[in-house]
C-alpha atoms as a printed R data frame, in Angstrom:
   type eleno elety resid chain resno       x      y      z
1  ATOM     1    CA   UNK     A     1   0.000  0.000  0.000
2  ATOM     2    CA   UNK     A     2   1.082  2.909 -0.842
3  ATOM     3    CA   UNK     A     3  -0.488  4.615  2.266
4  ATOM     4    CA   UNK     A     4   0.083  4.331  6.082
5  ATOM     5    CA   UNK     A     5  -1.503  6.231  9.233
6  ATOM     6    CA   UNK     A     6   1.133  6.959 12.540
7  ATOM     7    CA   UNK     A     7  -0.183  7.208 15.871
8  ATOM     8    CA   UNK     A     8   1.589  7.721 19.185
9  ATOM     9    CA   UNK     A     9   1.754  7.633 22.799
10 ATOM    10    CA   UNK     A    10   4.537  8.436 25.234
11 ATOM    11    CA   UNK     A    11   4.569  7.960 28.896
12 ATOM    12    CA   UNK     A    12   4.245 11.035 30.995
13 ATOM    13    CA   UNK     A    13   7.371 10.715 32.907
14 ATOM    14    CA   UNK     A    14   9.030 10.636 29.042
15 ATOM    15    CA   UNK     A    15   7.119 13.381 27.329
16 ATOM    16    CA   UNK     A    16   8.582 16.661 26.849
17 ATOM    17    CA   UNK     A    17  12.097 15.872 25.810
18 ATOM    18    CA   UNK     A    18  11.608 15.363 22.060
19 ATOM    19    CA   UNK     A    19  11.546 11.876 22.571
20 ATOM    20    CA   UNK     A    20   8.319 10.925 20.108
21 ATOM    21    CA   UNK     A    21   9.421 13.836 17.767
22 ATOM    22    CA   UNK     A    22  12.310 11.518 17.115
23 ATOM    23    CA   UNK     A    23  11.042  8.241 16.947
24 ATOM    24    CA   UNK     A    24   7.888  9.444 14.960
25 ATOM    25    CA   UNK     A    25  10.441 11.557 12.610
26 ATOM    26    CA   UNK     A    26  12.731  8.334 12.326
27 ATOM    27    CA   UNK     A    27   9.498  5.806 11.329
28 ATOM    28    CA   UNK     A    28   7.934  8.103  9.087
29 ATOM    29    CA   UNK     A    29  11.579  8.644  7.547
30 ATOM    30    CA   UNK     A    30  11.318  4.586  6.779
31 ATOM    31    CA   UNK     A    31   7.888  4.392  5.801
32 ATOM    32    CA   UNK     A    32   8.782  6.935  3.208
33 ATOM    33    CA   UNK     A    33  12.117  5.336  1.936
34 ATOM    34    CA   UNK     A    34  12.089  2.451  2.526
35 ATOM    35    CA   UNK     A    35   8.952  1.644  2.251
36 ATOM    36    CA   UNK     A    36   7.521  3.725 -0.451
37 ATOM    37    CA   UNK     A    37   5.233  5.546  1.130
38 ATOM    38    CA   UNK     A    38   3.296  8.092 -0.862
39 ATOM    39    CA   UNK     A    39   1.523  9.477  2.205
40 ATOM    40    CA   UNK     A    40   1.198  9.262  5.953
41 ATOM    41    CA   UNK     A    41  -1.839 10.109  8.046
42 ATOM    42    CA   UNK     A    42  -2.061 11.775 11.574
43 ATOM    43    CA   UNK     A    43  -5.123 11.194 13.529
44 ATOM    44    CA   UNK     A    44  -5.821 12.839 17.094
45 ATOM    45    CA   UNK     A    45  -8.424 13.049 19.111
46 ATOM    46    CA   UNK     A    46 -10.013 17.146 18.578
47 ATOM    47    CA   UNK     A    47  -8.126 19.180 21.713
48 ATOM    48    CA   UNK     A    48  -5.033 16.693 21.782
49 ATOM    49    CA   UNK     A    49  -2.468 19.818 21.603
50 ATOM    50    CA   UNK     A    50   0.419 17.623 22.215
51 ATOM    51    CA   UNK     A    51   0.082 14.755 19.395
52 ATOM    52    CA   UNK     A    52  -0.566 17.950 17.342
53 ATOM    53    CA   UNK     A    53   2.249 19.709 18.153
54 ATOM    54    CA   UNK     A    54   4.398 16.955 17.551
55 ATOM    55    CA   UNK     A    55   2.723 16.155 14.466
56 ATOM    56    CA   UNK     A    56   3.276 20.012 13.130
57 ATOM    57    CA   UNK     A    57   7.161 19.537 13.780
58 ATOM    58    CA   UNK     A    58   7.351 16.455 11.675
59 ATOM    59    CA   UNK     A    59   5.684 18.946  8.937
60 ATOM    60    CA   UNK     A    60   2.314 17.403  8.533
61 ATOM    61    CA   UNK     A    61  -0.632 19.386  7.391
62 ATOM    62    CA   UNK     A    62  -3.995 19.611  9.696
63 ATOM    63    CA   UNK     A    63  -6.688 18.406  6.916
64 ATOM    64    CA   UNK     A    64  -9.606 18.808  8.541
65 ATOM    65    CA   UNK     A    65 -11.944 18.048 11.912
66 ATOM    66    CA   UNK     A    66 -14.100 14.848 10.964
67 ATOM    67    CA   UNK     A    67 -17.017 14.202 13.743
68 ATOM    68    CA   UNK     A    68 -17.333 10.994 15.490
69 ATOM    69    CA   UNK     A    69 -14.284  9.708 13.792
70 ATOM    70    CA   UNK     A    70 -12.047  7.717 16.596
71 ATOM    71    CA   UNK     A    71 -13.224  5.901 19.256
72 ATOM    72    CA   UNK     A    72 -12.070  6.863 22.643
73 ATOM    73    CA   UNK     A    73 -12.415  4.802 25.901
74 ATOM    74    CA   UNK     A    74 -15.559  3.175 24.430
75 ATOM    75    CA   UNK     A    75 -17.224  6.856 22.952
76 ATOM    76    CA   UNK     A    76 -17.086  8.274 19.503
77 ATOM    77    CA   UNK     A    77 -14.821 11.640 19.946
78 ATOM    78    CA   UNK     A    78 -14.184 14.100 16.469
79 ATOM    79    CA   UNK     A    79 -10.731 13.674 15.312
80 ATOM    80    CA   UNK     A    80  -8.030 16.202 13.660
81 ATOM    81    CA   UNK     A    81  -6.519 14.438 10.179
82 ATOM    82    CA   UNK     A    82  -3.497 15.473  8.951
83 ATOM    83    CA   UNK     A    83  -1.244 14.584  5.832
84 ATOM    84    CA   UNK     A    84   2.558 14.030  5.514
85 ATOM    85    CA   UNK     A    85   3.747 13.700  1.473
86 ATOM    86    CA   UNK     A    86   7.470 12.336  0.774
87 ATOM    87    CA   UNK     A    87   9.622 15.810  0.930
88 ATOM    88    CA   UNK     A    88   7.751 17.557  3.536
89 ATOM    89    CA   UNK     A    89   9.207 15.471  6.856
90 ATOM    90    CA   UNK     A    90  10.820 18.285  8.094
């Protein structure tokens, strides 16, 4: 496929050091050359300012708010989409 979504999740005592920045930047890096990759996607739950920040510095693009999109501890939440093309992992 020439498509892929990345999602991610850090422990709390390991967040704010860059940590996920990396390993997100490093995995989309191989999903796009070595694998082939003509596109990533980003989904977040709506209000998740940290997966969106970190998400922003990999140089994906906020697409759009779809409602009722991800499920979240058993409940339908809206969800931010964003795009990453090969040449824009920054």
């Amino acid at each position: 496929a020439s498509m892929r979504e990345i999602g991610f999740w850090l422990a709390p005592w390991a967040r704010g050091r860059g940590v996920m920045t990396g390993a997100a930047r490093l995995a989309c890096g191989w999903g796009f050359d070595d694998l082939g990759l003509r596109r990533i996607e980003w989904w977040a739950n709506v209000g998740n300012e940290a997966s969106r920040a970190v998400a922003l510095r990999l140089g994906f693009t906020r697409e759009g708010t779809c409602r009722a999109r991800l499920l979240h501890r058993g409940e339908r939440v809206d969800g931010w989409v964003g795009g990453l093309l090969p040449g824009e992992l920054t």
